[in-house]
VOBA-881111 format. One line per 3 residues: number of its first residue (from 0); for each residue y, x, z of N, C-alpha, C, O. Coordinates in nm, 3 decimals. Atoms other than C-alpha are relative to their C-alpha. Layout:
<atoms>
NUM	Y,X,Z,Y,X,Z,Y,X,Z,Y,X,Z  ...
</atoms>
This chain:
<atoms>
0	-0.026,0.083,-0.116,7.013,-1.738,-5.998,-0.113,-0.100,0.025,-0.140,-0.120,0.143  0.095,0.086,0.002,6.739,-1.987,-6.065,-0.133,0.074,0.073,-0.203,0.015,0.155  0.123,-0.052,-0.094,6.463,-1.738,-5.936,0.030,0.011,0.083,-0.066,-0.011,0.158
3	-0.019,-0.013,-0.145,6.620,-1.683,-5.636,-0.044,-0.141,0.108,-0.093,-0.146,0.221  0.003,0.107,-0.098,6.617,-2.030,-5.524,-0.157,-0.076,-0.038,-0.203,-0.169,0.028  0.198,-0.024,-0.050,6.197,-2.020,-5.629,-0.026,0.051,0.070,-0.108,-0.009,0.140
6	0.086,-0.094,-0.045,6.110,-1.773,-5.478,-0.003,-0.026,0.152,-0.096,0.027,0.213  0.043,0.002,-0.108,6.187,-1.903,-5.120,-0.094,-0.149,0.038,-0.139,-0.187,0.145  0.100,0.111,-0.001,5.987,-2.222,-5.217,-0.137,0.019,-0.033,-0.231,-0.060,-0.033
9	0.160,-0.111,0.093,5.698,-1.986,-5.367,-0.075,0.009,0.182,-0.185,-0.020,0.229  0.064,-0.093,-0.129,5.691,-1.827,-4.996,0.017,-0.105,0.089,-0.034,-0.064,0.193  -0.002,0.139,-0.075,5.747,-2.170,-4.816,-0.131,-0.046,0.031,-0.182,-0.066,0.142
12	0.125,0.060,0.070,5.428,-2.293,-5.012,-0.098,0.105,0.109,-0.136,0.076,0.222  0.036,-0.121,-0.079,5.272,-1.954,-4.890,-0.073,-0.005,0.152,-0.187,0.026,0.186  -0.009,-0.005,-0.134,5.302,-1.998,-4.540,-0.088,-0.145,0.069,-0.125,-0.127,0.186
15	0.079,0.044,-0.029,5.105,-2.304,-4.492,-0.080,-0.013,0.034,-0.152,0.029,-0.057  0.161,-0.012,-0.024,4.795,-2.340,-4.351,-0.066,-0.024,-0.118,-0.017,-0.103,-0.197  0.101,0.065,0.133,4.536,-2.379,-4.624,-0.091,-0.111,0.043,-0.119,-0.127,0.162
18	0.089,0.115,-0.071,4.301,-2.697,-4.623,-0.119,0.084,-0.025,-0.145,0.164,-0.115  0.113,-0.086,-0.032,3.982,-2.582,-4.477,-0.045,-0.111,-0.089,-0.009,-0.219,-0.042  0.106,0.109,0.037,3.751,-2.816,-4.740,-0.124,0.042,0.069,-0.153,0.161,0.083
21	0.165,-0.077,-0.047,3.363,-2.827,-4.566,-0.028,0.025,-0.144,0.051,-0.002,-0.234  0.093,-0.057,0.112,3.133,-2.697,-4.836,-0.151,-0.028,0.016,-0.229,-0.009,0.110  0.191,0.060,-0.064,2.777,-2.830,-4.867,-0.047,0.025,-0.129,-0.007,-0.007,-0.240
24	0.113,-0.021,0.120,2.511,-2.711,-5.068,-0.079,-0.143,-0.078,-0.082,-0.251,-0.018  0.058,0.084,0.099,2.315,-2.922,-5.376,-0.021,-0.132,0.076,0.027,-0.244,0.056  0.094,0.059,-0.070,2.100,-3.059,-5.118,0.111,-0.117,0.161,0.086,-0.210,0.238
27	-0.130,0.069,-0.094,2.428,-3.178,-4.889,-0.027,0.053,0.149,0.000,-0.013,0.249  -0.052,-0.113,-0.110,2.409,-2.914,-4.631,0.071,0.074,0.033,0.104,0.162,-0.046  -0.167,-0.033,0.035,2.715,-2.810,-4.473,-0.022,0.179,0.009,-0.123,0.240,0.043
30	0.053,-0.132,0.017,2.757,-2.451,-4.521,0.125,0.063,0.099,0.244,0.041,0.078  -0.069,-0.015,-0.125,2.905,-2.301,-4.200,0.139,0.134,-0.075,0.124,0.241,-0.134  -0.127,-0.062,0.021,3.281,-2.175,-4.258,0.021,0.175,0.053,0.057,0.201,0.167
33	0.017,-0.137,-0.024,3.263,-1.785,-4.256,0.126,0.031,0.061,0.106,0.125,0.139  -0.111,-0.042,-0.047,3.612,-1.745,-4.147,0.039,-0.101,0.153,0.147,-0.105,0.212  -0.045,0.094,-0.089,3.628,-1.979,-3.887,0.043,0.060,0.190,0.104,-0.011,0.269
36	-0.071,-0.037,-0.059,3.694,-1.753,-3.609,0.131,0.055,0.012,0.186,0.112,0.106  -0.189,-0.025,0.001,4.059,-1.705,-3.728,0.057,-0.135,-0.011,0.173,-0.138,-0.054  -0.050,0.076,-0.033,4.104,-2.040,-3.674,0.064,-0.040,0.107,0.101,0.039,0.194
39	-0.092,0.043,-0.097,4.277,-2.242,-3.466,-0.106,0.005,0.132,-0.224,-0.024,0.111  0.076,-0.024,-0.149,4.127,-2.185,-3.089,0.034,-0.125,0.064,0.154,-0.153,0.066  -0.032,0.109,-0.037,4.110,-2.502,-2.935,-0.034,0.012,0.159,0.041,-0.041,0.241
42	0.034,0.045,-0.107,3.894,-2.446,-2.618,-0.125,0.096,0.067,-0.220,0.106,-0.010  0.156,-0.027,-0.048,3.600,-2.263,-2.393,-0.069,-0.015,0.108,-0.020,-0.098,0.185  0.029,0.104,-0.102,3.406,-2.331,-2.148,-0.186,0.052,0.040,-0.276,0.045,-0.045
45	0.083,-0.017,-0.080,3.118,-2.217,-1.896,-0.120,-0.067,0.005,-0.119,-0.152,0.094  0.077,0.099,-0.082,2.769,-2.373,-1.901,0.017,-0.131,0.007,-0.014,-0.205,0.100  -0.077,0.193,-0.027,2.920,-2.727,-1.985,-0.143,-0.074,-0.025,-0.231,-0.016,-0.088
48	0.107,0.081,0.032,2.655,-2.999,-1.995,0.054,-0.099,0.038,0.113,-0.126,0.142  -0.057,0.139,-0.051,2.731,-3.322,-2.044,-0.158,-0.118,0.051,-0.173,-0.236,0.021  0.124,0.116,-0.040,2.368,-3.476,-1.878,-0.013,0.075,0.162,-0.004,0.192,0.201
51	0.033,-0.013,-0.172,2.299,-3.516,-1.479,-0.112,0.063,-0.004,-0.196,0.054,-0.093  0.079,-0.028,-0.079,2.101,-3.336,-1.272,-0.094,0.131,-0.103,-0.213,0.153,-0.127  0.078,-0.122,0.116,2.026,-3.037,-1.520,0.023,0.126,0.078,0.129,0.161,0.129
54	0.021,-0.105,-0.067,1.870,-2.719,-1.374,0.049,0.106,-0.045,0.037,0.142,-0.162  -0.088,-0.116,0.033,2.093,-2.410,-1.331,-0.101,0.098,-0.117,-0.211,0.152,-0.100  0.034,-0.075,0.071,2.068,-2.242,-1.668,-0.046,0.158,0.000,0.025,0.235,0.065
57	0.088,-0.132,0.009,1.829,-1.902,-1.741,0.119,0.124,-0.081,0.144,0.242,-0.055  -0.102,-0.062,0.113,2.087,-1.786,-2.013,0.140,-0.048,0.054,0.126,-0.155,0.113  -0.149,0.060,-0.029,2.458,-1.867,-1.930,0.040,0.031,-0.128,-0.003,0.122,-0.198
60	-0.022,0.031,0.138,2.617,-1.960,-2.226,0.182,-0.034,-0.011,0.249,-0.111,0.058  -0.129,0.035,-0.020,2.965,-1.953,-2.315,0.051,-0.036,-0.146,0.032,0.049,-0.233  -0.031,0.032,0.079,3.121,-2.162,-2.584,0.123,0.000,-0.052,0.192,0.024,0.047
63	-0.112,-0.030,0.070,3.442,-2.145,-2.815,-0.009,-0.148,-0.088,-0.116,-0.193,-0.128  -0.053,0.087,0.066,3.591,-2.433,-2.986,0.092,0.010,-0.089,0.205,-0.024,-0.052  -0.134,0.002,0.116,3.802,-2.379,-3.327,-0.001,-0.149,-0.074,-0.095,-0.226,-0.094
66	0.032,0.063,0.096,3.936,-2.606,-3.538,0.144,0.052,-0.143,0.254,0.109,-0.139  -0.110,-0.076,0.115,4.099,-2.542,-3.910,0.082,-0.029,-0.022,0.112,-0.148,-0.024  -0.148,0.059,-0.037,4.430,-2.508,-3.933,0.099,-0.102,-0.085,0.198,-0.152,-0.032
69	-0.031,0.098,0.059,4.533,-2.725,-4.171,0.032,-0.158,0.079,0.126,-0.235,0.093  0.021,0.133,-0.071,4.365,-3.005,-3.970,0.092,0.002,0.166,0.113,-0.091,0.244  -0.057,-0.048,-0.172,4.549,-2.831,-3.626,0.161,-0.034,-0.027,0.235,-0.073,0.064
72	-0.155,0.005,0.009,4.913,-2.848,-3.809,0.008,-0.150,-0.053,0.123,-0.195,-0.058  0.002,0.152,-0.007,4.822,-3.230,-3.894,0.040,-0.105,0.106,0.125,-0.194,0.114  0.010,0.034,-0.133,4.736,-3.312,-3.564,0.107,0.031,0.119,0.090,-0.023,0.228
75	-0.080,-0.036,-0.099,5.025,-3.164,-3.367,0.174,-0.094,-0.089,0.280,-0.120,-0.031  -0.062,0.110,0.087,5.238,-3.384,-3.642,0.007,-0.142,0.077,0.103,-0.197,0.129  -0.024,0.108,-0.040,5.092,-3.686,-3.541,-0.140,-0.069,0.103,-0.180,-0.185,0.102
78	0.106,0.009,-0.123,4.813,-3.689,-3.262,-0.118,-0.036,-0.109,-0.200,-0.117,-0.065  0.154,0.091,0.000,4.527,-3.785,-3.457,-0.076,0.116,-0.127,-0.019,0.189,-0.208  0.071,-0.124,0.089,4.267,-3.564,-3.653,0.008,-0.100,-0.156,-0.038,-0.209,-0.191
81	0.013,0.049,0.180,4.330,-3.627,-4.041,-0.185,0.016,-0.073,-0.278,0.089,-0.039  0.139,0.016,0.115,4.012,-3.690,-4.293,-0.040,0.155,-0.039,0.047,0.230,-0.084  0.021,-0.153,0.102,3.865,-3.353,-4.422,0.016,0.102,0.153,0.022,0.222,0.128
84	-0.041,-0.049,-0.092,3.929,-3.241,-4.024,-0.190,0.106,0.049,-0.304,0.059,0.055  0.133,-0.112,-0.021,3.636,-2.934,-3.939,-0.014,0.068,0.173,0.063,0.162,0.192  0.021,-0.058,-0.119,3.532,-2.839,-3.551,-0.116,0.093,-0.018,-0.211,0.057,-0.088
87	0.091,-0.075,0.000,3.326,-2.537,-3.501,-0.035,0.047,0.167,0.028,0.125,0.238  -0.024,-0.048,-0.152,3.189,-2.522,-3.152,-0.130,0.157,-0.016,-0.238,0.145,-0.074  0.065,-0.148,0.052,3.029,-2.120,-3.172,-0.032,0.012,0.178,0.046,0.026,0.271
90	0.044,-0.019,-0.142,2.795,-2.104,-2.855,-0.080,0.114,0.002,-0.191,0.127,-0.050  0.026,-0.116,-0.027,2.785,-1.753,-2.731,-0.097,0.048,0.133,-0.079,0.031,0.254  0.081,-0.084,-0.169,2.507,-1.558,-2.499,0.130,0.054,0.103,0.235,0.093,0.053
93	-0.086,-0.018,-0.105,2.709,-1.487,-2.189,-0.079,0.094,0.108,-0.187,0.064,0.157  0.067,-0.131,-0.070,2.634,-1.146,-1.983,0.083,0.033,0.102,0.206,0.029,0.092  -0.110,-0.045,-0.128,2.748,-1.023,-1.623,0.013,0.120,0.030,0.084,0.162,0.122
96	0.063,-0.129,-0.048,2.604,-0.680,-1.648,0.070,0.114,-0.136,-0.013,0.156,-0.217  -0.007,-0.108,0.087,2.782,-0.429,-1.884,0.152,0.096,0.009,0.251,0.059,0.073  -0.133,-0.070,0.002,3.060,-0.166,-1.937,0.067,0.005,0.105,0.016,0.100,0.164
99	-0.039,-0.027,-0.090,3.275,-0.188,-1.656,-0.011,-0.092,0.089,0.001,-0.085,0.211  0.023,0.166,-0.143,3.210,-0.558,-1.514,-0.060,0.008,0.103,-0.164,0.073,0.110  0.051,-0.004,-0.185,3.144,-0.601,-1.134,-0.037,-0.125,0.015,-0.136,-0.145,0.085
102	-0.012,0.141,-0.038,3.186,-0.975,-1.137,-0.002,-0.111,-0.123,0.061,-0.079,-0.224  -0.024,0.111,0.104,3.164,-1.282,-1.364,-0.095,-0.010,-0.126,-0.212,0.026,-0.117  0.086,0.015,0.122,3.036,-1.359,-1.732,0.094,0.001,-0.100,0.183,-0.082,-0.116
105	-0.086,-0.005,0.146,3.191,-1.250,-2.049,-0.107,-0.015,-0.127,-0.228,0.004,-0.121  0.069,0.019,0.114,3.090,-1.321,-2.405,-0.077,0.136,-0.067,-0.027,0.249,-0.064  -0.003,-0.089,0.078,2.870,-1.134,-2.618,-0.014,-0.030,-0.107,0.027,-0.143,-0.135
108	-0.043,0.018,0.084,2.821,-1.080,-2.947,-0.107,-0.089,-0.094,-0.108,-0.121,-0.213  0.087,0.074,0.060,2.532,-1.270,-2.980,0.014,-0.178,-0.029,0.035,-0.243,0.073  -0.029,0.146,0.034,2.568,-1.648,-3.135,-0.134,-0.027,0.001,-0.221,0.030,-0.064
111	0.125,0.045,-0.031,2.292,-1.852,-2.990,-0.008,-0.113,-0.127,-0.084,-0.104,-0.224  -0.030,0.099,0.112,2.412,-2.174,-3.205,0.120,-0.005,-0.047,0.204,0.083,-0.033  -0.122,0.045,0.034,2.673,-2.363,-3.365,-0.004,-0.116,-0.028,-0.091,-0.140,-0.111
114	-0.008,0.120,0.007,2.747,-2.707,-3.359,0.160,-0.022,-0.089,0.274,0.018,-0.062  -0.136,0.065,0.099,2.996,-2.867,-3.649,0.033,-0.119,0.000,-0.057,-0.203,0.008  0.007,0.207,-0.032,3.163,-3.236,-3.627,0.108,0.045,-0.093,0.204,0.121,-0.079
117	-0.067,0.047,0.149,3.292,-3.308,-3.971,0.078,-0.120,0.020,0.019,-0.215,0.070  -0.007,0.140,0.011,3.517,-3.582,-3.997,0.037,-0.015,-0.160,0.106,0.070,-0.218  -0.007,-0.011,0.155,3.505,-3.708,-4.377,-0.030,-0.187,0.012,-0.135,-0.241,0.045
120	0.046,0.148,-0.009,3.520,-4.089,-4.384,-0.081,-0.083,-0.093,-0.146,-0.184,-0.062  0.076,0.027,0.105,3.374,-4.151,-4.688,-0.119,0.002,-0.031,-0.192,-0.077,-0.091  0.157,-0.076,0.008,3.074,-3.913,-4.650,-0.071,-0.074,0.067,-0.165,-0.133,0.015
123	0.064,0.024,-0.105,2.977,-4.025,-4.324,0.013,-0.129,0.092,0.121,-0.188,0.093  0.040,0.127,-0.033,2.858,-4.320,-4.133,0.145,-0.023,0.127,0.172,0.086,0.178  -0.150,-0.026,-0.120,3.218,-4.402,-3.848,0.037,0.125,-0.034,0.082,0.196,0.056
126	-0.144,-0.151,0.037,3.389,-4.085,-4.023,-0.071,0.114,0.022,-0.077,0.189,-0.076  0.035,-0.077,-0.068,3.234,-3.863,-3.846,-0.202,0.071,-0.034,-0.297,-0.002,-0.064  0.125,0.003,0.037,2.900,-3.644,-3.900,-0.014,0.173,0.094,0.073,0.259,0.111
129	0.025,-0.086,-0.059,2.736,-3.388,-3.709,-0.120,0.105,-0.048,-0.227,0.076,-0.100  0.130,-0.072,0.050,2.550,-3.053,-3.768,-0.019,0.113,0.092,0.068,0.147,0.172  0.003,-0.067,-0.112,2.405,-2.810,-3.578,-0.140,0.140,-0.091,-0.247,0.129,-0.151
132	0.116,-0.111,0.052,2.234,-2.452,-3.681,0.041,0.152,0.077,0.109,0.152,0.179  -0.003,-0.117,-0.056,2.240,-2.088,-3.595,0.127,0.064,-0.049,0.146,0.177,-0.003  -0.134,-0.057,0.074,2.555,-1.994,-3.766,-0.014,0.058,-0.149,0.084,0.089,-0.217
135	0.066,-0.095,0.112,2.378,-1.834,-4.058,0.037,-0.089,-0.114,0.133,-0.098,-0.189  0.049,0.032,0.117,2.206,-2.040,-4.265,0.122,-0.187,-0.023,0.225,-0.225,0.032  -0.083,0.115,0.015,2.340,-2.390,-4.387,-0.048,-0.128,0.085,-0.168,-0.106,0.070
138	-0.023,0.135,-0.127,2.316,-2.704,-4.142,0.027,-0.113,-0.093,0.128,-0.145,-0.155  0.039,0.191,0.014,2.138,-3.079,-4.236,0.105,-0.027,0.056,0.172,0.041,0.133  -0.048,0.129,-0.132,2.309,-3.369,-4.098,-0.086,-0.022,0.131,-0.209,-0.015,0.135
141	0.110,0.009,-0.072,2.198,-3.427,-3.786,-0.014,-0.173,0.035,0.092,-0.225,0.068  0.028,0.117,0.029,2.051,-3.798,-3.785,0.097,-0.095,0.089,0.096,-0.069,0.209  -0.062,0.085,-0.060,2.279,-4.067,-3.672,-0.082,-0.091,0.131,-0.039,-0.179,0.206
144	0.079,0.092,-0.166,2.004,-4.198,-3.384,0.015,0.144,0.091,-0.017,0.141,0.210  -0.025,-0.118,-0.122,2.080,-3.845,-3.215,0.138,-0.054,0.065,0.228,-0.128,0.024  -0.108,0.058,-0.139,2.297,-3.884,-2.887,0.132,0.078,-0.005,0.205,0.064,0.092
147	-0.135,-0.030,-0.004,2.619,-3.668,-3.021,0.049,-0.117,-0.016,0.128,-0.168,0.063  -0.085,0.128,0.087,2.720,-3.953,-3.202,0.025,-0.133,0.117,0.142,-0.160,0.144  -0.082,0.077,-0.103,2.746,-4.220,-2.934,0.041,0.069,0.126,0.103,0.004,0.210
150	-0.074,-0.015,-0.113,2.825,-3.987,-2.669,0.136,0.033,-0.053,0.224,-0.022,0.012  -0.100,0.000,0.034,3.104,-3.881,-2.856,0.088,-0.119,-0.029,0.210,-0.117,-0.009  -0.070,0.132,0.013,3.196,-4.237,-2.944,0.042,-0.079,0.168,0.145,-0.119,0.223
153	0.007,0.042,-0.175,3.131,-4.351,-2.577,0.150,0.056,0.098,0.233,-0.013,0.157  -0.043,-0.046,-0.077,3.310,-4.066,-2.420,0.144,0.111,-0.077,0.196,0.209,-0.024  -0.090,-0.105,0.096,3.567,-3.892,-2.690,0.137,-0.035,0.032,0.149,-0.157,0.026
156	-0.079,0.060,-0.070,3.880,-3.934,-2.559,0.157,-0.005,-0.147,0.278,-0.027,-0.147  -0.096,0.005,0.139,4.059,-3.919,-2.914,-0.045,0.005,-0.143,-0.040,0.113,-0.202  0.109,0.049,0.110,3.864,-4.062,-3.223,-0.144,0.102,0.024,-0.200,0.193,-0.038
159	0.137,-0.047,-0.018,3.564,-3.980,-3.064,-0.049,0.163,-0.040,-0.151,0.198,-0.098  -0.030,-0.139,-0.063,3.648,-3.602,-2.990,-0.005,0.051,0.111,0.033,-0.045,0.178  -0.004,-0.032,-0.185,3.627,-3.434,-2.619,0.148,0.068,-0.020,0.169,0.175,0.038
162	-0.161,-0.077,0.007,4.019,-3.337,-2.712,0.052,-0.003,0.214,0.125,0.083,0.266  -0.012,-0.069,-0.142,4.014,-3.399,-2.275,-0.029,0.122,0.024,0.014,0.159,0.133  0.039,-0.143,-0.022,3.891,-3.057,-2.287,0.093,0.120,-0.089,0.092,0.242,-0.073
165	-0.054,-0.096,0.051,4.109,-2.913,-2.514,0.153,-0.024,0.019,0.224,-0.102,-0.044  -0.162,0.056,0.019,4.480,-2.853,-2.343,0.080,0.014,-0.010,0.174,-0.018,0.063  -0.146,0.022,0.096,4.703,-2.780,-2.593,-0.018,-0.146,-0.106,0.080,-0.195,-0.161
168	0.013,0.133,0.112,4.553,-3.108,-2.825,0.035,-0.132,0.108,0.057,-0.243,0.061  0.016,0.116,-0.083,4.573,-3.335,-2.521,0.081,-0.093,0.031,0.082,-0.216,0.033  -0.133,0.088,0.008,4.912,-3.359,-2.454,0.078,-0.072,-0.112,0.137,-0.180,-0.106
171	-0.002,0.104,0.099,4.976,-3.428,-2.795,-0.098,-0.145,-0.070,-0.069,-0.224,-0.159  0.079,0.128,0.025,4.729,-3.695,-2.841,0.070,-0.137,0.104,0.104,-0.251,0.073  -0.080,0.102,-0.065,4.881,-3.852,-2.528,0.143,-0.049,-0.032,0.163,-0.170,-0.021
174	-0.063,0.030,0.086,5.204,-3.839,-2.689,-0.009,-0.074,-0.075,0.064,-0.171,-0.059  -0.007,0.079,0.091,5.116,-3.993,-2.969,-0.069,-0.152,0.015,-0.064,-0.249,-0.060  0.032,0.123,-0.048,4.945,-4.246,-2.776,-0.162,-0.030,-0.065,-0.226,-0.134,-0.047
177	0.145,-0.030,0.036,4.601,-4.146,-2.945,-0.100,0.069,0.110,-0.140,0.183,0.088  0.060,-0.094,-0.141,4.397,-4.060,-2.565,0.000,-0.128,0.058,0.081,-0.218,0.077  0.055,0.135,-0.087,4.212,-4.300,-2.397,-0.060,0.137,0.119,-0.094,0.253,0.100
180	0.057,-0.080,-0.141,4.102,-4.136,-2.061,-0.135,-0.011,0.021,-0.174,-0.127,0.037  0.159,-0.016,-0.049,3.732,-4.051,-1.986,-0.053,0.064,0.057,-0.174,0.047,0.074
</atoms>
């Protein structure tokens, strides 16, 4: 009788999200999350640029936003991204010309970059730390006088996140009263 009433706490356990930890080499380079397209899907998005008066792009570029689920079943808890929280924005070549398409721009399979926003409060200078590489290899910090960091602070509409763009996180942030408007 006693195993019975383990075994649905075994498979309880089970069913959790796992915590995504980042991983950073010797040298404290983060080492880009190989699984991270079975994460949580947060968001995508056309050509976004967040600077005026920028000339229609040569490449069209289409980006994807995950984040890990651990940090996704936190956050829908209680609006706000927990410590140890991992974004992977995976920016894809974007093509109008293949297979049966007539119209528009779909992804391919090429990954131009990847941009990561760590939040780790400890590690990093306001919580938060940014990296940016090809998806491959492992990804520096990228220096705290680069312009993610206060535009994200400036313009993040939920601890210095673009969660306005992502909207299934949005309404819960407003909920929880974590969403300043920008």
């Amino acid at each position: 009788m006693a195993k019975r009433a383990v075994l649905p706490a075994v498979f309880a356990l089970a069913a959790l999200p796992a915590a995504a930890a980042p991983a950073y080499t010797a040298s404290g380079e983060l080492i880009p999350p190989a699984d991270y397209r079975s994460w949580v899907f947060l968001t995508s998005s056309l050509d976004m640029n967040y600077q005026e008066a920028q000339a229609p792009p040569k490449t069209h570029m289409l980006d994807n936003v995950f984040v890990d689920p651990a940090s996704w079943a936190e956050f829908k808890k209680t609006g706000r991204w927990p410590d140890r929280t991992m974004f992977v924005k995976e920016n894809r070549v974007a093509a109008s010309e293949g297979s049966i398409n007539k119209a528009g721009q779909f992804q391919t399979e090429t990954v131009d970059s990847m941009e990561l926003h760590v939040r780790d409060d400890a590690r990093f200078k306001g919580g938060w730390g940014f990296f940016g590489t090809n998806g491959v290899k492992p990804a520096a910090l990228i220096p705290y006088t680069a312009g993610c960091y206060s535009c994200h602070q400036d313009h993040g509409a939920t601890q210095s996140t673009f969660t306005q763009f992502y909207p299934t996180a949005k309404p819960i942030a407003q909920k929880a009263g974590n969403y300043a408007e920008r």
